[in-house]
C-alpha positions as CSV (number, residue, x, y, z in Angstrom):
1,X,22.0,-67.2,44.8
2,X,25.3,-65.9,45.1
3,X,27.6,-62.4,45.3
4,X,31.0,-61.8,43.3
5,X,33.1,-58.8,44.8
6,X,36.2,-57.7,43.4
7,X,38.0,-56.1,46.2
8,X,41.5,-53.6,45.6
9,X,43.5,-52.4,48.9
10,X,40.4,-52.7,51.2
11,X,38.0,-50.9,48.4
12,X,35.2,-52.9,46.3
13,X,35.7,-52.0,42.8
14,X,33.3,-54.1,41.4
15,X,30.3,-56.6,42.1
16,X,28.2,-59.5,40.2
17,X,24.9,-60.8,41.7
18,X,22.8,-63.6,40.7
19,X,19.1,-63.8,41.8
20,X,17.4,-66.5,41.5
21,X,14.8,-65.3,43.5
22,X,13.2,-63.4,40.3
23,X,11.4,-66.7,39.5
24,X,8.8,-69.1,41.5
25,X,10.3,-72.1,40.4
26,X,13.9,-71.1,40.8
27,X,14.3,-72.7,37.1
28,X,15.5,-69.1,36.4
29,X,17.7,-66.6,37.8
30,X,18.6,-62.7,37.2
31,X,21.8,-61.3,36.6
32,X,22.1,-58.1,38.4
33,X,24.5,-55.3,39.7
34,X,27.3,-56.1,37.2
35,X,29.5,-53.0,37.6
36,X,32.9,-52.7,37.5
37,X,34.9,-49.2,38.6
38,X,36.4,-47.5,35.8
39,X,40.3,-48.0,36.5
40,X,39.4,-51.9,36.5
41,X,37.5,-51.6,32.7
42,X,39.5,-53.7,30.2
43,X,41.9,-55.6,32.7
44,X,39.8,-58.9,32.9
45,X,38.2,-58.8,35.9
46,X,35.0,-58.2,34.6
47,X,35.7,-61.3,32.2
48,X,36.1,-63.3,35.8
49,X,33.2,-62.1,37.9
50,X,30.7,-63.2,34.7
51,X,32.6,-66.5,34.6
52,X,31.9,-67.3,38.4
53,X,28.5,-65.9,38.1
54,X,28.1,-68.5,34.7
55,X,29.7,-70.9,36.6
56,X,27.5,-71.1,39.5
57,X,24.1,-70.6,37.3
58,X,25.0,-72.9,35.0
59,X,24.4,-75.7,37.6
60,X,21.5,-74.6,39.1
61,X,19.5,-72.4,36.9
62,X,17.9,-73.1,33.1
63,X,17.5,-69.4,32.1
64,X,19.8,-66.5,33.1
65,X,18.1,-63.4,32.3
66,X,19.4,-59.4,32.2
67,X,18.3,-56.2,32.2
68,X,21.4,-52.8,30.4
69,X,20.8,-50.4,27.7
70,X,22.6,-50.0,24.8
71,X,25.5,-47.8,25.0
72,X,27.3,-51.0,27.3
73,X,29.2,-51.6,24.5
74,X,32.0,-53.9,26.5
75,X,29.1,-55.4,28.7
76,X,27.4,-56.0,25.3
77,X,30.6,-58.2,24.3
78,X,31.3,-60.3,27.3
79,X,27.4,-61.0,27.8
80,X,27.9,-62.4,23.7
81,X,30.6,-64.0,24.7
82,X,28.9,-66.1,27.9
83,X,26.1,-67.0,25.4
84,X,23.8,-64.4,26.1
85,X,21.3,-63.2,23.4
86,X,19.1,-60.2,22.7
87,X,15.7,-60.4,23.1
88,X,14.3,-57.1,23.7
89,X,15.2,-53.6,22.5
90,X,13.0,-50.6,23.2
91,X,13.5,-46.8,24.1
92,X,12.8,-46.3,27.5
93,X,13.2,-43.0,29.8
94,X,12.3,-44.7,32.9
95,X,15.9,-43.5,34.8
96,X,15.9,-40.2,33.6
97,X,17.5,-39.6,29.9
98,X,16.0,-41.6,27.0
99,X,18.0,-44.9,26.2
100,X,17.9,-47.7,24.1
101,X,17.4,-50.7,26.8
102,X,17.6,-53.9,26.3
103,X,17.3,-57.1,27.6
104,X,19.5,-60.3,27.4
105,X,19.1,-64.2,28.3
106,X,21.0,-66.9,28.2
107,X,19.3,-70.6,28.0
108,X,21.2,-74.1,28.8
């Protein structure tokens, strides 16, 4: 399992977790707490924690799976980008508002 941090003057301004905990077999792992701050959006470094999270899972684990919602729209892209496809889509008010969520998986 491992933790990405992206760390500015002391502060962490974002984070990238892999869990591969989410599966009895560890064949699979989860992709979780992918969140970048705001001043950091567009800059790359999201592109680079999601590479060293890939990276790592791409030697250990068959199946990378993901939970977001819709409106992600630059999450959407990199997650394309890493290989990762749709596989669920559903309305869903289970944190409040109602959003479209969906999930994601990638497969070696």
């Amino acid at each position: 399992d491992g933790v990405w941090v992206a760390v500015d003057s002391g502060h962490v301004v974002g984070t990238i977790v892999i869990d591969g905990g989410a599966s009895a077999d560890r064949t699979q792992a989860q992709l979780r707490w992918f969140i970048m701050a705001d001043t950091l959006r567009g800059k790359g470094m999201g592109r680079r924690l999601l590479a060293a999270a890939m990276a790592f899972s791409r030697s250990r684990y068959g199946r990378v799976h993901l939970g977001t919602f819709e409106a992600l729209h630059t999450a959407r892209h990199l997650y394309e980008d890493f290989g990762f496809r749709k596989t669920l889509e559903r309305r869903s008010t289970q944190w409040g508002p109602e959003v479209l969520e969906q999930h994601w998986e990638w497969i070696r």
